[in-house]
C-alpha positions as a printed Julia matrix, in Angstrom:
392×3 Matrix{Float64}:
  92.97  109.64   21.73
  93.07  106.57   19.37
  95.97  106.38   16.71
  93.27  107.04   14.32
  92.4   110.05   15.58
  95.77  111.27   16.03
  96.49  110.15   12.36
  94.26  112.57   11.33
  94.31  115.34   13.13
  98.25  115.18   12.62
  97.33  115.7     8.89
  95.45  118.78    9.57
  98.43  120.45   11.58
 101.77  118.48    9.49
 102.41  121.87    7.33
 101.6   124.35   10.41
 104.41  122.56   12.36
 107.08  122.97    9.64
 106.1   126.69    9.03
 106.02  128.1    12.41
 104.31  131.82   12.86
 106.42  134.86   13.09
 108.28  135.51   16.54
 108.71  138.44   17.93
 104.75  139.33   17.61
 102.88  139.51   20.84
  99.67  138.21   21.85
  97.09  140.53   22.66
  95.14  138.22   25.1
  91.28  139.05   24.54
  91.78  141.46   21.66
  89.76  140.88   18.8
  91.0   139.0    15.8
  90.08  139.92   11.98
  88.52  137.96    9.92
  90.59  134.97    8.45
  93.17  136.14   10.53
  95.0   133.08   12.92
  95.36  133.68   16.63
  98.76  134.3    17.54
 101.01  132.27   19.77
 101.01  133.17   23.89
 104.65  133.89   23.36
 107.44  136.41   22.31
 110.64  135.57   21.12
 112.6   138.88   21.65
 115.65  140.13   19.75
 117.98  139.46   22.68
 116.33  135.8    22.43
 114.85  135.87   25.96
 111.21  134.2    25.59
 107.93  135.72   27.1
 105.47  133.45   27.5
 101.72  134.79   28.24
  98.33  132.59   29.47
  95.46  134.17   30.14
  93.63  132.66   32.81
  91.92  134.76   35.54
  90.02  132.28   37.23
  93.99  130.02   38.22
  95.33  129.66   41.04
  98.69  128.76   39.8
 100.4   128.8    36.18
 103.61  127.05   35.7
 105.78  126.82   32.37
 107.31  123.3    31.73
 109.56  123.13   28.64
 113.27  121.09   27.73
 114.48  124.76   28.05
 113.84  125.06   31.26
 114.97  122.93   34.75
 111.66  122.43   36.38
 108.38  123.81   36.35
 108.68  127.45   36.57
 106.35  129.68   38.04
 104.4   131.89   36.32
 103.42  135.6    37.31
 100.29  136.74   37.26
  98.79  140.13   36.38
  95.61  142.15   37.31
  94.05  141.6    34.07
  94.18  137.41   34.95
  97.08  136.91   32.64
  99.8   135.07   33.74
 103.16  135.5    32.17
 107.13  134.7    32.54
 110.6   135.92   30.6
 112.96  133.07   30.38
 116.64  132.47   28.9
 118.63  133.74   26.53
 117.26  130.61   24.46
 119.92  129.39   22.13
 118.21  129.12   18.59
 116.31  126.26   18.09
 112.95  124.39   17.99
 112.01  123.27   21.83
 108.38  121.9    23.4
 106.34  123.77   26.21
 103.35  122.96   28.46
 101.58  125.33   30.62
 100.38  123.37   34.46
  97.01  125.41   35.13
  95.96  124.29   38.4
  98.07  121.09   38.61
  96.63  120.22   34.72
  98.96  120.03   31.64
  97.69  121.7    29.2
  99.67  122.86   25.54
  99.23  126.63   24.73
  95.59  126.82   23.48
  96.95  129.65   21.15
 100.03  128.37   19.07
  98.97  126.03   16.23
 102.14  124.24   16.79
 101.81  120.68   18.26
 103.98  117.6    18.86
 101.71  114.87   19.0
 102.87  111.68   20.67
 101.69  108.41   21.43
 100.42  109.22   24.92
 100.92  113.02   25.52
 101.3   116.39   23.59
 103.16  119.43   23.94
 103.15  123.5    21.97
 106.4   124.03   19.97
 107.93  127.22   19.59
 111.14  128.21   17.69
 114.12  130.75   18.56
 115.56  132.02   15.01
 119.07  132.32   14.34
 121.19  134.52   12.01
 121.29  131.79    9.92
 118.91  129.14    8.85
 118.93  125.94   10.56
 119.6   122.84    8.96
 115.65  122.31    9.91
 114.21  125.56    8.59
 111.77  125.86    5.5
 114.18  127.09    3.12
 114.04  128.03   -0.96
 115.11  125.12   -2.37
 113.48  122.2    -4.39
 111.39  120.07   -1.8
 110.26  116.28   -1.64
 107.1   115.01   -0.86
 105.96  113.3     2.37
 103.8   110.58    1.6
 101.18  108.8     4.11
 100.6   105.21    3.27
  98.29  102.28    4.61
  99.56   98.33    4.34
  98.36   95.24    5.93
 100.66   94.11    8.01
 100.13   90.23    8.19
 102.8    90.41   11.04
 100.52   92.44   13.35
  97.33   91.75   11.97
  96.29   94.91   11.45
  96.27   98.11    8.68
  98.7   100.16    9.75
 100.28  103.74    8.18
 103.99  104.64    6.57
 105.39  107.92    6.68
 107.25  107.86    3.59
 109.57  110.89    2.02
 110.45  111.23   -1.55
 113.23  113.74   -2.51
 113.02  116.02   -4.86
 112.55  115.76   -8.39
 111.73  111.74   -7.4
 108.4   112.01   -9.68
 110.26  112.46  -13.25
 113.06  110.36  -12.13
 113.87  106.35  -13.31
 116.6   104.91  -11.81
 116.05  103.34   -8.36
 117.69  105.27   -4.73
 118.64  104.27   -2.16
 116.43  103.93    1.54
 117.08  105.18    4.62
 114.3   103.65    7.44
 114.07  105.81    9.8
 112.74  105.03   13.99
 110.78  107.13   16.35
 111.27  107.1    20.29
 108.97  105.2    22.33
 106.93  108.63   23.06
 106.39  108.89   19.36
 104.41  108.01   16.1
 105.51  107.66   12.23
 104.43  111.01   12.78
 107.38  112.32   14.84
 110.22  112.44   12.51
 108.14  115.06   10.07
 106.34  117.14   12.38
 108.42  117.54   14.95
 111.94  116.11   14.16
 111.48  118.0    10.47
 113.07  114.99    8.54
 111.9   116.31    5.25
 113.2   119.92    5.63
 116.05  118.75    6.89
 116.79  116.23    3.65
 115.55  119.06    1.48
 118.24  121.19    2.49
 121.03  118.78    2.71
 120.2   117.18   -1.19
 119.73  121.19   -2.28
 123.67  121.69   -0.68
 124.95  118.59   -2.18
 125.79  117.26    1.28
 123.88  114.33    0.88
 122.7   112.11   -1.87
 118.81  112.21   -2.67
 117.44  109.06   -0.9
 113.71  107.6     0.24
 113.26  107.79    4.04
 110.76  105.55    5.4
 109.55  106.48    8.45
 106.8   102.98   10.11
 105.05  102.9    13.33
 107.49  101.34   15.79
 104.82   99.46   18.34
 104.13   96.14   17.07
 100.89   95.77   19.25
  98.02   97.83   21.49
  97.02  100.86   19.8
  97.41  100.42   16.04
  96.07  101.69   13.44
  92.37  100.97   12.82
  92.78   97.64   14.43
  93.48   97.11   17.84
  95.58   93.87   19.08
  95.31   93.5    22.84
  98.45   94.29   24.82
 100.31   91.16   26.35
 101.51   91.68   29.57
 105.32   90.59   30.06
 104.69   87.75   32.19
 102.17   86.44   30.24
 104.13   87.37   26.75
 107.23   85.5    28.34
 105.01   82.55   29.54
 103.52   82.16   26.25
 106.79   82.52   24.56
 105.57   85.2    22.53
 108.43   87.48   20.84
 109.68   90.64   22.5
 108.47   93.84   21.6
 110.84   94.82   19.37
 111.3    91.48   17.65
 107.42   91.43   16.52
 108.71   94.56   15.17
 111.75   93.78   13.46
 109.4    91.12   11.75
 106.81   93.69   11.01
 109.52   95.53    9.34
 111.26   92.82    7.59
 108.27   90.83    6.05
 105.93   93.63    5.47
 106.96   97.4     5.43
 110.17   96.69    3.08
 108.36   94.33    0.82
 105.87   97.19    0.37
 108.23  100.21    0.01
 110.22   97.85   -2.37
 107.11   97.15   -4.75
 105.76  100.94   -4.59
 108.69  102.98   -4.76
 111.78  103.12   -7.19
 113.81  102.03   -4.16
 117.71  100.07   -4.58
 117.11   96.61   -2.65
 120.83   96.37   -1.98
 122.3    96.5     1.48
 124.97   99.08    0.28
 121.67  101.15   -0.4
 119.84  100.21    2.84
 120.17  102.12    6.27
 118.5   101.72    9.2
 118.3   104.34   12.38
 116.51  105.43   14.95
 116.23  107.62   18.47
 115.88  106.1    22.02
 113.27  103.43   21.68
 114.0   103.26   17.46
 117.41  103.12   18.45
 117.45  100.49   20.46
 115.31   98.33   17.47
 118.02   99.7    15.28
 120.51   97.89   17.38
 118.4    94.67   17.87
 117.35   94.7    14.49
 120.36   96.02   12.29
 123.11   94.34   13.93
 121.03   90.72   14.17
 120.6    91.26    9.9
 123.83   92.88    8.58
 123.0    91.39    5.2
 120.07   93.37    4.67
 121.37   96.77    6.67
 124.7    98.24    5.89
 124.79  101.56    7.15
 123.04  101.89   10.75
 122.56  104.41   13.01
 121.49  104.72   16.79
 120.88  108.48   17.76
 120.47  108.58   22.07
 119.74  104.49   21.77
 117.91  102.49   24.64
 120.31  100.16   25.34
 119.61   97.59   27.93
 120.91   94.95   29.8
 124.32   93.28   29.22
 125.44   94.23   25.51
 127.97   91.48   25.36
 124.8    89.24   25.78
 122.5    90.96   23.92
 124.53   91.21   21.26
 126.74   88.14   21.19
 126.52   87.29   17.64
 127.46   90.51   16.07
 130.52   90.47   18.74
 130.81   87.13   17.91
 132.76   87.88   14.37
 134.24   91.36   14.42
 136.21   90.4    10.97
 132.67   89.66    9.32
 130.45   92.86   10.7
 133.66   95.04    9.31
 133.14   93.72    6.29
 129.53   94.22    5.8
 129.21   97.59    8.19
 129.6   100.88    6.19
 128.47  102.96    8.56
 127.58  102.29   12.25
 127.03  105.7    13.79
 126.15  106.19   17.91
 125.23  109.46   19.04
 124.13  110.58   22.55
 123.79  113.43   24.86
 126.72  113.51   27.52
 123.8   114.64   30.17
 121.09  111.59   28.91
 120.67  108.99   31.07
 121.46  106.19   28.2
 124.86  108.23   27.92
 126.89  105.68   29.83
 125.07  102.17   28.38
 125.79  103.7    25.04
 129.6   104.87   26.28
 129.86  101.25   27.49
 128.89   99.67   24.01
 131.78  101.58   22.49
 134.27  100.58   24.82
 133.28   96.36   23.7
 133.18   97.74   20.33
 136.77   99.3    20.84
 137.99   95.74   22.82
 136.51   94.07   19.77
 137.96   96.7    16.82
 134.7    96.79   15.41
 134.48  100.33   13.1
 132.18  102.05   14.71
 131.29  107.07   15.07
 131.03  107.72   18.06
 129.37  111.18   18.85
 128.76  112.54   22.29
 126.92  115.63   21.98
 126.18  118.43   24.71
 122.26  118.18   26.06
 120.46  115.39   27.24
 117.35  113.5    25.31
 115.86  115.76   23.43
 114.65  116.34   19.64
 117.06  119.27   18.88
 119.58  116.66   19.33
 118.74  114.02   17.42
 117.77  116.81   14.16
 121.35  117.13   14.28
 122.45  113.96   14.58
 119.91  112.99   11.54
 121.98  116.19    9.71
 124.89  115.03   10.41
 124.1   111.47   10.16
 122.35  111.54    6.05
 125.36  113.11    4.64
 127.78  110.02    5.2
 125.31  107.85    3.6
 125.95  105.5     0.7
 129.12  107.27   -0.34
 131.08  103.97    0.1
């Protein structure tokens, strides 16, 4: 599927995934549906929170569930009736991704209008309520607007989309706010951080609490070449990108991002161009640029943070001129926040970083967090993250 493609069909299904259908309704596999009434999801989310999931598919030899719920492919159970069907958990309450495996073929759940769309794969979403609302949840309070935006990016040489959110009450408003840019992982789009990581709802609810101040969240396309929008650059393979001397990955985006999305934002929103009222942060792939990128241009970032960051190599190399002058990065640094899983596999690179960090008595959050590399983490770390924003 070509990013254009995937643009729009992520329009058509961007308010389905933040208003997910009822749980706790079964679907009636081959019963017939009313008029203008949607199919229901192949799941049940019970009041004990176990989770039944259901596939109907009589001509399958095997049916396996796949999920970040789940360790492993489980097997699924099949019935006389051809459907296939499995109870799973207690599920703690949250919003998690599934795949069925008919026949050794990923498929998502042809019945749940729920989708995470990614860059190279897609999965069904389905979420376990709590008492309580999560910080995530569709709630009844004022909400912003989540705007999709084309610029020409000289950088890339190409047209390429913004996912930009407004907060509330923005429209009527004068005075200028400040910006958070915000990264998707390297499975991602600009898509990712609305329909799946709920951005939006989860700004909504934290400007509605007073927990955070209202701010613009910019949310760009983090691959600076091969698929982009509407015009495609050829991907440069390592060798020859190193041969040619051509910039890394992440530095064609960092200038992407420096000379082209912020000019943009800056001319088309009421945004603050001060680095007190600039952040930058990302997850895995977006943290990483946020690294490379933030901590190479502390005069235009102040507050940064890297949520389950892909930190490679040596970081005393790779970052040897932030490390260089720990006096000077204090001074400029509001905020530089690290959060990772204690079970992800970029838990001890990023546990490494703090320990220089420590030896160097840079200011620095560290957060280790329960889990591994997955979305419900890094919602909460962007909760928990917004609210210590440009309050200093």
């Amino acid at each position: 599927m070509t990013k254009i493609l995937l643009a729009a069909f992520a329009l058509t299904t961007l308010l389905i995934a933040q208003a997910p259908p009822p749980a706790g309704t079964p679907n009636a596999p081959g019963a017939r549906r009313g008029r203008g009434i949607p199919p229901k999801p192949s799941y049940i989310v019970h009041p004990d929170r176990t989770v039944t999931f259901e596939l109907r598919a009589p001509d399958a030899s095997t049916v396996k569930l796949s999920g970040d719920f789940v360790q492993g492919p489980q097997d699924m159970k099949k019935a006389e009736d051809g459907t296939w069907s499995i109870t799973v958990g207690p599920v703690p309450p949250n919003v998690y991704n599934y795949r069925f495996t008919i026949d050794g073929v990923g498929n998502i759940d042809p019945m749940n209008p729920m989708v995470k769309l990614g860059d190279r794969s897609a999965d069904s979403m389905f979420e376990v309520p709590g008492d309580q609302p999560g910080t995530y949840d569709i709630q009844p309070v004022p909400h912003g607007t989540v705007h999709i935006n084309f610029y020409e990016s000289k950088t890339v040489g190409a047209l390429r989309s913004i996912l930009v959110y407004t907060p509330p009450g923005y429209e009527e408003g004068k005075g200028k706010l400040p910006v958070l840019y915000l990264l998707h992982g390297s499975g991602d789009t600009e898509f990712g951080w609305v329909t799946v990581g709920r951005a939006n709802l989860i700004l909504d609810n934290l400007i509605a609490a007073k927990k955070a101040k209202p701010m613009i969240v910019v949310m760009p396309y983090g691959r600076p070449a091969g698929d982009v929008m509407l015009v495609p650059a050829k991907p440069v393979a390592p060798q020859a990108q190193a041969a040619s001397g051509a910039p890394s990955p992440n530095v064609a985006f960092g200038k992407d991002l420096l000379e082209d999305v912020i000019p943009y934002v800056e001319k088309l929103y009421r945004v603050s161009a001060k680095a007190d009222d600039r952040a930058l942060a990302g997850l895995s792939m977006g943290g990483g640029q946020t690294l490379e990128i933030g901590l190479n241009h502390l005069d235009t970032f102040h507050y940064l943070g890297a949520f389950s960051a892909a930190i490679r190599g040596n970081v005393e190399e790779s970052y040897k001129d932030f490390l260089a002058d720990p006096e000077a990065a204090n001074k400029k640094l509001k905020l530089f926040y690290i959060a990772v899983g204690k079970t992800d596999s970029l838990f001890q690179p990023a546990q490494s970083f703090v320990e220089v960090l420590n030896q160097k008595h840079i200011k620095h959050a560290f957060v280790p967090s329960e889990e591994g590399h997955v979305w419900r983490n890094w919602r909460a770390y962007l909760a928990d993250f917004a609210p210590q924003l440009f309050t200093k």
